[in-house]
C-alpha positions as CSV (number, residue, x, y, z in Angstrom):
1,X,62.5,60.1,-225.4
2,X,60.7,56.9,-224.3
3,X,61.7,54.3,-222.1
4,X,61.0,50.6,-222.0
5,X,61.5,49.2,-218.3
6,X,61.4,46.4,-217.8
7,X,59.2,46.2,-214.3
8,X,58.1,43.2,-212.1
9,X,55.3,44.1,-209.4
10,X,56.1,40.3,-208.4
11,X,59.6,40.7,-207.3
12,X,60.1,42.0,-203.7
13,X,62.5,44.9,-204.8
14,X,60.5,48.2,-204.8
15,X,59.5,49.4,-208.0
16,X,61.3,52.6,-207.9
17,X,64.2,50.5,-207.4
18,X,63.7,48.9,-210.4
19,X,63.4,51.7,-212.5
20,X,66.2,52.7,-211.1
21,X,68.8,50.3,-211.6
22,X,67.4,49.8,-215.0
23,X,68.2,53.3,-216.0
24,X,71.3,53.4,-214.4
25,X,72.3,50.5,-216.0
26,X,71.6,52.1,-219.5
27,X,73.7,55.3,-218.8
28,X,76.4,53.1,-217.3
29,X,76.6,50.4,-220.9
30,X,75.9,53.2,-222.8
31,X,72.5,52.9,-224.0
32,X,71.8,56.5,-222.8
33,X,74.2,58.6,-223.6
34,X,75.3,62.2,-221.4
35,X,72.7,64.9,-222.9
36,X,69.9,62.7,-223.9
37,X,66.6,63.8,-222.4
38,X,64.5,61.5,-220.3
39,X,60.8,61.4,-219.9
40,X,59.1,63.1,-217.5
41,X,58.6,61.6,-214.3
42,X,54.2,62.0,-215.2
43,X,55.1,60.4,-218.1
44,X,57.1,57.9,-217.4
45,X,54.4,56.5,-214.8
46,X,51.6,56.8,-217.0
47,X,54.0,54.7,-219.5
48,X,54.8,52.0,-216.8
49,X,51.1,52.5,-214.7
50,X,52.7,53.2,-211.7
51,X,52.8,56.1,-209.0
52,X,54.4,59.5,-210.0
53,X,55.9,59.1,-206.2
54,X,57.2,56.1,-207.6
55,X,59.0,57.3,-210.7
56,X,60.0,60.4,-208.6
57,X,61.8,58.3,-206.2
58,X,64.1,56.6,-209.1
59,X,64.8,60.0,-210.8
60,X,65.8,61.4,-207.0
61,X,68.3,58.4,-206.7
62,X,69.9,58.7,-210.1
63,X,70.2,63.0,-209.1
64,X,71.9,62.3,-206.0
65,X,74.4,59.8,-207.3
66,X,74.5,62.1,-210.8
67,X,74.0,60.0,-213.0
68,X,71.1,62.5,-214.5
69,X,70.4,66.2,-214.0
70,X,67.8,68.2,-214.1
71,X,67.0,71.7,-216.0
72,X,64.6,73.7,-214.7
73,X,61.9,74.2,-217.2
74,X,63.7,71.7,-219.5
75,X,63.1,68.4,-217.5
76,X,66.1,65.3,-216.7
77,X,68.9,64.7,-218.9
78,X,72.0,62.4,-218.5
79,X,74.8,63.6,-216.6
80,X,78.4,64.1,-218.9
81,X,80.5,61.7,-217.4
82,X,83.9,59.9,-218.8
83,X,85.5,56.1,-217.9
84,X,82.6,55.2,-215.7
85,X,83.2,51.8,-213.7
86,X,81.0,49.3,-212.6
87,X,80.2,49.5,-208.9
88,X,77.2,47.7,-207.1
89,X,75.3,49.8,-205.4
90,X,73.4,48.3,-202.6
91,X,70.8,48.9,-200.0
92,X,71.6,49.1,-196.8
93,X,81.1,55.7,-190.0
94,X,83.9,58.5,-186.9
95,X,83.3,61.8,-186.7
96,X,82.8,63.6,-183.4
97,X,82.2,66.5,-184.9
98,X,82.1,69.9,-183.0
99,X,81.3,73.3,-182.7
100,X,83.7,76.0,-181.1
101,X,80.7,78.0,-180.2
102,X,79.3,77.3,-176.6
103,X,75.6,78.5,-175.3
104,X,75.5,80.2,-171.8
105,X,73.3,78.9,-169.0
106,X,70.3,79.5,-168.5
107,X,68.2,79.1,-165.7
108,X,66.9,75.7,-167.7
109,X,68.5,73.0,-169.3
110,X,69.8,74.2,-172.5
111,X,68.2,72.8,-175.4
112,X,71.7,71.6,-177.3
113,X,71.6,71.4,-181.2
114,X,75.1,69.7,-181.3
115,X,76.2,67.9,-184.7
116,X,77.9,65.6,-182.4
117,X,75.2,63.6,-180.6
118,X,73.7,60.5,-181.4
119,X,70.0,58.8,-179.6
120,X,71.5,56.4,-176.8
121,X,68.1,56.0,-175.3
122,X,67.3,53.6,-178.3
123,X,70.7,51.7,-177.7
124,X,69.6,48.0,-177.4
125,X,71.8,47.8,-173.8
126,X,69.8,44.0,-173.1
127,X,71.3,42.7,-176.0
128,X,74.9,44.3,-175.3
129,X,74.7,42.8,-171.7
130,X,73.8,39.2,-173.8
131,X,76.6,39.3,-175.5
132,X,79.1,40.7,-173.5
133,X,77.8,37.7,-171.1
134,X,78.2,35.0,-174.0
135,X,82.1,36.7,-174.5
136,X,83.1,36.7,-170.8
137,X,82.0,32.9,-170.0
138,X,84.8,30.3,-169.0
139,X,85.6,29.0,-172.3
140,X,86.4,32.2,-173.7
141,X,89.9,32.4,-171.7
142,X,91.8,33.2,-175.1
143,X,90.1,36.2,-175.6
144,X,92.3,37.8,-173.0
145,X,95.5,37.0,-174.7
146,X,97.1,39.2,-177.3
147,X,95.3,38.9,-180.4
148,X,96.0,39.5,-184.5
149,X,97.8,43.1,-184.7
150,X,95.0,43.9,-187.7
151,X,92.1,43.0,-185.4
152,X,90.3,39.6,-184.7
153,X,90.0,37.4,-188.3
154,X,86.2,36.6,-188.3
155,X,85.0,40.5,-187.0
156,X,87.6,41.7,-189.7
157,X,85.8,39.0,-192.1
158,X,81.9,40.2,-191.1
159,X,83.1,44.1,-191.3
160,X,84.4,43.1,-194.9
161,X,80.6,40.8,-195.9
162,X,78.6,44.2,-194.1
163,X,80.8,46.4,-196.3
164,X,80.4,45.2,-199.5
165,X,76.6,44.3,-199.0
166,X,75.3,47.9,-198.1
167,X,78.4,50.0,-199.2
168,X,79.7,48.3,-202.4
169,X,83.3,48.3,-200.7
170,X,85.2,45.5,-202.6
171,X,88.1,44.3,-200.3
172,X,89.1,41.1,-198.0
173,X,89.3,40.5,-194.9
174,X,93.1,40.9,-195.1
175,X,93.0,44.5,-195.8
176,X,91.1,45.5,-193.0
177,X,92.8,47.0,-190.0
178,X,91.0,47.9,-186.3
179,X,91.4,50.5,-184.4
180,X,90.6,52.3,-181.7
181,X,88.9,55.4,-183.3
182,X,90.0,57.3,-186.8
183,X,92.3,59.2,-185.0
184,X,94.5,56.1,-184.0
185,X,93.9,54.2,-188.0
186,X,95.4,58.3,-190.1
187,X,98.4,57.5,-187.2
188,X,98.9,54.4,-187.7
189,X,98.2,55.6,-191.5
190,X,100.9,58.0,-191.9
191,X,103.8,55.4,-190.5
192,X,102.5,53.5,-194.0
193,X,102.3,57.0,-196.5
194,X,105.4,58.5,-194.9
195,X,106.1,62.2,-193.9
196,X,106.5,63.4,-197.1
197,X,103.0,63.7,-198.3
198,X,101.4,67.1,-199.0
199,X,97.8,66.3,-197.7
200,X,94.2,68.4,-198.8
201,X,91.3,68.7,-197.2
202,X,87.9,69.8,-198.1
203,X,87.2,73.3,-196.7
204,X,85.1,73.5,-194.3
205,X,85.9,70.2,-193.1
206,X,86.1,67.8,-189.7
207,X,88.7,69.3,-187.5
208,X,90.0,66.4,-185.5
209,X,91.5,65.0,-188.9
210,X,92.9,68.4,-189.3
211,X,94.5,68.5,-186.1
212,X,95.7,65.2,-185.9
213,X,97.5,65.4,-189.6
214,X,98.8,68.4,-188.8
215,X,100.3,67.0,-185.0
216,X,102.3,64.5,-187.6
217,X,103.8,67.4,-189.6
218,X,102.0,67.0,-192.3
219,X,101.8,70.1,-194.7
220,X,97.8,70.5,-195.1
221,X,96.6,72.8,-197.6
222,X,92.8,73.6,-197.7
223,X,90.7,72.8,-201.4
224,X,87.6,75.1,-201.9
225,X,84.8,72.6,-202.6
226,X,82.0,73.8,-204.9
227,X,78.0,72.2,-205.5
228,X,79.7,68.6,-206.1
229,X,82.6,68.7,-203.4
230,X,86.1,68.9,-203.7
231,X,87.2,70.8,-206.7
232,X,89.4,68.9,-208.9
233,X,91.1,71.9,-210.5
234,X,92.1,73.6,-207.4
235,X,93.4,70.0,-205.8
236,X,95.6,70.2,-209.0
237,X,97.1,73.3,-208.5
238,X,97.5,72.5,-204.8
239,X,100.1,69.8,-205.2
240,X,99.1,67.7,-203.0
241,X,99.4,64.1,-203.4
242,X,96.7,62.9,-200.4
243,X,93.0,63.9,-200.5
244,X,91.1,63.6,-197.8
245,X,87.0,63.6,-198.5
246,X,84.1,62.5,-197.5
247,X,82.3,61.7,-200.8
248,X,78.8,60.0,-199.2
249,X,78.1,63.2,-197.3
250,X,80.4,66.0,-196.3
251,X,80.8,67.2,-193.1
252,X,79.7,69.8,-192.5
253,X,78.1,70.9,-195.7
254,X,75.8,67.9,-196.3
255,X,77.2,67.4,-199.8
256,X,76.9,64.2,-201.7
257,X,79.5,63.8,-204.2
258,X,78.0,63.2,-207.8
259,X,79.4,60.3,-209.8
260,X,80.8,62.5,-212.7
261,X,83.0,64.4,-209.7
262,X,84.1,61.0,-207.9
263,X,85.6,60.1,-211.4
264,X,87.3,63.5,-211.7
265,X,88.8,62.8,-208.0
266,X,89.9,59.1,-209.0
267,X,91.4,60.5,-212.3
268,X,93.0,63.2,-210.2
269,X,94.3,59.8,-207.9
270,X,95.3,58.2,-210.9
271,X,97.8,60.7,-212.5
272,X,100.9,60.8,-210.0
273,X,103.8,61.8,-211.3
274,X,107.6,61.3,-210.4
275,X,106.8,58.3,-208.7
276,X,104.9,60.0,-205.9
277,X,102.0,57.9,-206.3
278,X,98.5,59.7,-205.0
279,X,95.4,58.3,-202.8
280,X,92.3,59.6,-201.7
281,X,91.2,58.9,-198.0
282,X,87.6,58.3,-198.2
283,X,86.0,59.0,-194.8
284,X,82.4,57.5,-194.9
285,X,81.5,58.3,-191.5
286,X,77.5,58.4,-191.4
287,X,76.3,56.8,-194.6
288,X,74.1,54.5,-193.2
289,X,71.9,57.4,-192.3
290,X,69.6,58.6,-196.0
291,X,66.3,58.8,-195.2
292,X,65.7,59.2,-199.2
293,X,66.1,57.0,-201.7
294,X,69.2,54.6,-201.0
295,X,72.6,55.0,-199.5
296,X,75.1,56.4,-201.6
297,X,77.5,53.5,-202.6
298,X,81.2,54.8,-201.9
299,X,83.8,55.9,-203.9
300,X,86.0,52.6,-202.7
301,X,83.9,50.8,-204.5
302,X,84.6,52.3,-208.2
303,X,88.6,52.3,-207.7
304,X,89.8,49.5,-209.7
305,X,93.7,51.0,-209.4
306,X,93.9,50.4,-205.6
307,X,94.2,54.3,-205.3
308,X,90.8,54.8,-201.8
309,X,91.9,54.4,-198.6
310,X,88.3,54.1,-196.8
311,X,87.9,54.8,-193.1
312,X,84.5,53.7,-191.3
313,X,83.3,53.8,-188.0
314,X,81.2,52.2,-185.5
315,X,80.5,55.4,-183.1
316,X,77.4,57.0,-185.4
317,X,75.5,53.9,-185.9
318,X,76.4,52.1,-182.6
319,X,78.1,54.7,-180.0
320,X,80.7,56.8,-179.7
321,X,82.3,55.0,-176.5
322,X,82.9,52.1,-178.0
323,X,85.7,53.3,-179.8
324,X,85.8,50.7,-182.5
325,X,86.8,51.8,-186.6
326,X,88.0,50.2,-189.3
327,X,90.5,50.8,-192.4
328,X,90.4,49.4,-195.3
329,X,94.2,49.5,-197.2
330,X,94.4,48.8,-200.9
331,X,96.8,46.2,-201.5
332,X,99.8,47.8,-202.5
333,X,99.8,50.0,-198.8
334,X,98.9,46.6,-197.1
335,X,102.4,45.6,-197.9
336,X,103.8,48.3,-197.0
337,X,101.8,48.4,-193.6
338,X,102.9,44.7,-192.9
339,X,106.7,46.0,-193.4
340,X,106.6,49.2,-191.5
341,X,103.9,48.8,-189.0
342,X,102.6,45.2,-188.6
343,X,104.4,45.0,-185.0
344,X,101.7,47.4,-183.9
345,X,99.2,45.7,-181.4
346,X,95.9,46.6,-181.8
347,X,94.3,49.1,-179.8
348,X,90.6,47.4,-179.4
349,X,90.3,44.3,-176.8
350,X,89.1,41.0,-178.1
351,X,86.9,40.9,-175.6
352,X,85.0,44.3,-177.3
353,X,85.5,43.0,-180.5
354,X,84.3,39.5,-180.1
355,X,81.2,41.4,-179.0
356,X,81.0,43.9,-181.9
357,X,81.4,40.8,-184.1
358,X,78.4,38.9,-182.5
359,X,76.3,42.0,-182.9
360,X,76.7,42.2,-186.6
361,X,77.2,38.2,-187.6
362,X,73.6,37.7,-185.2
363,X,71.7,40.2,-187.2
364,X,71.7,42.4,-184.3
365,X,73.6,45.4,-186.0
366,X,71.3,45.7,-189.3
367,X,68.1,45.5,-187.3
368,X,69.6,48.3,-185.1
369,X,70.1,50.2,-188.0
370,X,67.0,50.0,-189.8
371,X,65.4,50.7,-186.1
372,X,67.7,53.8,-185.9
373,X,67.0,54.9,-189.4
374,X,63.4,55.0,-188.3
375,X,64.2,57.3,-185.5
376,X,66.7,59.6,-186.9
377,X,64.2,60.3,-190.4
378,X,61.3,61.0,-187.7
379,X,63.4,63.6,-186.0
380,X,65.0,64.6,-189.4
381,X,61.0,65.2,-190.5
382,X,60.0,66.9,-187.2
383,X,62.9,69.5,-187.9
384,X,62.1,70.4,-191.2
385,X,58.0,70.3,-189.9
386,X,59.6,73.0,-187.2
387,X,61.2,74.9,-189.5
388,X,58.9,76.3,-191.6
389,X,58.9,78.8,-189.0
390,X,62.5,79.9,-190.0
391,X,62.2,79.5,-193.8
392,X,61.2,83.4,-194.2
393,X,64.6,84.7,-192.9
394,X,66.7,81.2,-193.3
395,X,67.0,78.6,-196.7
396,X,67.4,75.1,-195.2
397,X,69.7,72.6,-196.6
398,X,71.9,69.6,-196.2
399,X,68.9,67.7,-195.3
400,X,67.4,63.6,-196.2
401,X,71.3,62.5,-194.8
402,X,73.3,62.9,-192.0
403,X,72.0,63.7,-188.4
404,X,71.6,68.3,-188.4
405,X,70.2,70.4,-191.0
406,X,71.8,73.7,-192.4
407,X,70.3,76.9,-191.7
408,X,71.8,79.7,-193.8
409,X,70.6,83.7,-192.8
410,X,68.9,85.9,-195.7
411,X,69.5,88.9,-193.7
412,X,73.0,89.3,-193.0
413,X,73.5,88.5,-189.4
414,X,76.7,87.2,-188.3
415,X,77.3,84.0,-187.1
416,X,78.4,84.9,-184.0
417,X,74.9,87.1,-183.9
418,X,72.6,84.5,-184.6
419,X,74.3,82.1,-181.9
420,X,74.3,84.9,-178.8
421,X,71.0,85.3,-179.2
422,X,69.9,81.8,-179.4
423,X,72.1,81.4,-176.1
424,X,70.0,84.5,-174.6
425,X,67.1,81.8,-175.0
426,X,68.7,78.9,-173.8
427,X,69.4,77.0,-177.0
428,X,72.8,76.2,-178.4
429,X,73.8,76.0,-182.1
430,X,77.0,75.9,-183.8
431,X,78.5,78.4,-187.0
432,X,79.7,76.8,-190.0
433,X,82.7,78.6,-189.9
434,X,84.1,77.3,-186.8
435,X,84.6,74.1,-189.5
436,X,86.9,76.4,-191.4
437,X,90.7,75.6,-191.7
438,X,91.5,78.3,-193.7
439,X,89.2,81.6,-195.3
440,X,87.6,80.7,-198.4
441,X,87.4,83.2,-201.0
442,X,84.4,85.8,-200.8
443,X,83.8,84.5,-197.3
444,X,80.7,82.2,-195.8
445,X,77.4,82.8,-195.8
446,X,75.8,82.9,-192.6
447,X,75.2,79.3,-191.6
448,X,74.2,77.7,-188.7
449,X,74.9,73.9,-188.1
450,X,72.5,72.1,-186.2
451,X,71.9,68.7,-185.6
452,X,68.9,66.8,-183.8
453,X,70.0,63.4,-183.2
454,X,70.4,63.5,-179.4
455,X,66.8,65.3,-179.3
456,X,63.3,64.1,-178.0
457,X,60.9,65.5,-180.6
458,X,59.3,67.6,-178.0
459,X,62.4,69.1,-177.7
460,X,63.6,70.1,-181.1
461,X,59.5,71.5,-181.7
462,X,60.5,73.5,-178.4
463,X,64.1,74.7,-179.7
464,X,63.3,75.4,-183.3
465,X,60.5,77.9,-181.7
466,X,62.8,79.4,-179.6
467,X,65.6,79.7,-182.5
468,X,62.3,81.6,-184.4
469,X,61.5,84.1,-181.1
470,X,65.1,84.8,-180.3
471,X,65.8,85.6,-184.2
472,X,62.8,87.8,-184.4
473,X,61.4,85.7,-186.8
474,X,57.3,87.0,-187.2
C-alpha cells in the first residue's frame, strides 16, 4: 500500500525520524491497522526522494519497538497489538553485571571481556573536580546537614525533567526516591510491597537482584523468556504477583521488548485478583546506550494504572563508584512508602548529590553521554569488524545496544570449553549460563557473553584474534 508522509527537509529532526513518527502515529490512531502491508523501504524512498538508508532507518525503529514486522520474502506489515497507549517517545541505568567464570594468568595482562566494565579513561574528571569545588565552598555549610529522606528536591526535580525528555518516564519529582545503588532502592522497596509477594524474574537474568530478593525471603520463581522477553503465559501460571524485567534491553540476552509484549506484561499487571494488586519492576539499567535508530522509550511511560515501578542508575553512564540510583514509585506505593518507610535517611550525601545535580542541570551529563555514545558504538563497531573472524563457527547477536555482544557456538562446545581455552590464551570471557537462576527447558545454547566497554580498540582487535586462534577458528 502507499504512503503519504508528510516530510520537511527544513526542519532539523532527521528525516528518518519523521517518517518514523509519522507511521507510528498512524498504527497508534488507527489509520494502519495490525496486518496491513507497508511499502517497501526502495519504494517508499523513491515515493518520498529520499535515501533507502533513510527509509531503512524508520522501518528499523518501528521493528525494534514492534510496531511493524517483517516477513521474509513478504516485506513489513503491522504488528497485532490490542489497547495501545500513547507514550512519547524521545531522543536521547545499575547493573554490575558478572560472570562466575574467571581467566587464569598468564604471563601477560589478560585481555578481560567483562560485561561489567565501563570507559573511565573518557570520564570528564576536570569537570567533576569543578564542581565538587563549587559544592564544597563556604556558603554551602547546609549541605552537611541531614537532608530530605527521598533525596535533595531540585536533583530529584532534574532526574524527573532528564527522565521524561529522553525516556518518556511520566512522574514528579515527588515520586522519586535516591539511593545508594539498586540494591539499597528493591530494600528499601520490599519494606513498601511487604513480604508476601511471590516475585519472577526473567531467566537468565542479573543476579545481584536475584540474590538480594531472595536475602529478604522472597519466594522467586524463574519465567522462561522467548524472542520478545518475558513470557506472559508462563508469568500466569507462575503466580506471582511482582515481575521483575528489563524491557529496554535484557541483561544478558540483549532483548528489546516489543510494544505488543509490553502490553501483554501491563495487562498481566493489570489483572490482580483477591486484592493482591500486581506491579512490574522495570529495571532500565543501560538505555542510554543504542547505537541504532533511537532509545527505546520505557515501559513506565505507557502505564496509565500506576502498576511500573522503574529503577535507573547513574553507574553505566557516569561510574559505578558513585553509587547514585533512583526509583520512581507510582503513586499509590508513594503513600505507602511515606507510611512505612519515610523515616529512612537517605543513603547518598548532599554533598555527592548537589554535584550529580550540577552535572545534569549544566548540560554536563547529556554532552557526556552523547560523547560516550560516540565511544561505546566505535568499540561496539570494532567488535563486530573483529568478529567476522568468528562468524564461521559462532552467530553474533544482542548487538546495536548495551555494552558486549553474544557469541553463540555452531559446534557444540561447552561453555565451560570455549572459556578454558580462551584462558589458555590469556583472554577472559564469561558463559551465559552463569546468568541462570534456574534450568530452562531443553537447556542453553552455547553462549558466550562478552562485553568491550572497558577496552582500547587495539585491544578488543587483539582479543577477538586470540578468541579465533584459541577456538581453532581457520
Amino acid at each position: 500500500m502507499e504512503i503519504l508522509v508528510p516530510i520537511d527537509s527544513q526542519k532539523k529532526k532527521p528525516l528518518y525520524e519523521q517518517i518514523y513518527e509519522y507511521i507510528r502515529g498512524e498504527i497508534r490512531c488507527g489509520g494502519l491497522k495490525a496486518s496491513d502491508r507497508l511499502p517497501s523501504t526502495r519504494m517508499l524512498a523513491e515515493h518520498l526522494k529520499v535515501s533507502r538508508s533513510t527509509t531503512q532507518m524508520a522501518y528499523d525503529q518501528l521493528l525494534a519497538e514492534g510496531y511493524i514486522e517483517a516477513h521474509p520474502c513478504r516485506g513489513y506489515f503491522v504488528a497485532q497489538m490490542e489497547e495501545l497507549t500513547e507514550v512519547e517517545a524521545h531522543i536521547a541505568g545499575e547493573m554490575e553485571m558478572e560472570g562466575v567464570e574467571e581467566a587464569g594468568e598468564t604471563g601477560e595482562k589478560p585481555i578481560d571481556f567483562s560485561p561489567r566494565g565501563i570507559d573511565l579513561d573518557s570520564f570528564p574528571f576536570h569537570i567533576w573536580r569543578k564542581l565538587s569545588r563549587n559544592t564544597l565552598v563556604d556558603g554551602n555549610k547546609e549541605f552537611f546537614h541531614s537532608g530530605n529522606p527521598q533525596g535533595e528536591p531540585g536533583f530529584r526535580e532534574a532526574i524527573g525533567a532528564y527522565l521524561h525528555s529522553a525516556r518518556g518516564v511520566d512522574c514528579t519529582p515527588e515520586q522519586i526516591i535516591i539511593g545508594a545503588g539498586s540494591e539499597y532502592l528493591l530494600m528499601l522497596l520490599s519494606q513498601v510491597l511487604g513480604s508476601s509477594r511471590k516475585i519472577a524474574m526473567e531467566n537468565p537474568t542479573y543476579k545481584q537482584a536475584y540474590r538480594v530478593f531472595g536475602s529478604l525471603g522472597y519466594d522467586v520463581c524463574p519465567v522462561e523468556m522467548d524472542d520478545s522477553g518475558m513470557n506472559p503465559r508462563l508469568l500466569e501460571r507462575a503466580k506471582a504477583d511482582v515481575a521483575y524485567v528489563m524491557p529496554s534491553h535484557q541483561f544478558p540476552t540483549g532483548i528489546v521488548m516489543p510494544v505488543r509484549r509490553r502490553l501483554e506484561l501491563l495487562r498481566w499487571a493489570s489483572a490482580g485478583e483477591g486484592g493482591q494488586e500486581r506491579y512490574l519492576i522495570e529495571d532500565d539499567y543501560d538505555s542510554e546506550f543504542r547505537y541504532k535508530g533511537k532509545p527505546i522509550p520505557a515501559l513506565q511511560g505507557m502505564d496509565k494504572k500506576g502498576l511500573v515501578i522503574y529503577l535507573g542508575t547513574f553507574s553505566k553512564a557516569v561510574a559505578p563508584a558513585i553509587r547514585v540510583s533512583y526509583m520512581v514509585l507510582p503513586p499509590v506505593l508513594l503513600k505507602r512508602y511515606q507510611e512505612r518507610a519515610g523515616f529512612y535517611a537517605s543513603t547518598v550525601s548532599r554533598i555527592d548529590q548537589n554535584i550529580l545535580y550540577q552535572f545534569l542541570a549544566q548540560g554536563y551529563f547529556e554532552r557526556h553521554l552523547n560523547r560516550m555514545r560516540s565511544i561505546y558504538k566505535a568499540k561496539h563497531d570494532c567488535f563486530l569488524n573483529a568478529a567476522r573472524l568468528l562468524e564461521k563457527d559462532f552467530s553474533i547477536s544482542g548487538e546495536y545496544a548495551g555494552l558486549h555482544i553474544l557469541l553463540t557456538d555452531r559446534r557444540g562446545r561447552t561453555e565451560k570449553e570455549l572459556i578454558s581455552l580462551a584462558r589458555e590464551r590469556g583472554v577472559r570471557v564469561y558463559g551465559i549460563s552463569s546468568y541462570l537462576i534456574h534450568p530452562v527447558s531443553g537447556g542453553l545454547s552455547s553462549t558466550i557473553v562478552a562485553g568491550y566497554a572497558n577496552l582500547s580498540e587495539q585491544d578488543i582487535i587483539q582479543g577477538v584474534k586470540l578468541l579465533a586462534e584459541s577456538w581453532k577458528i581457520e
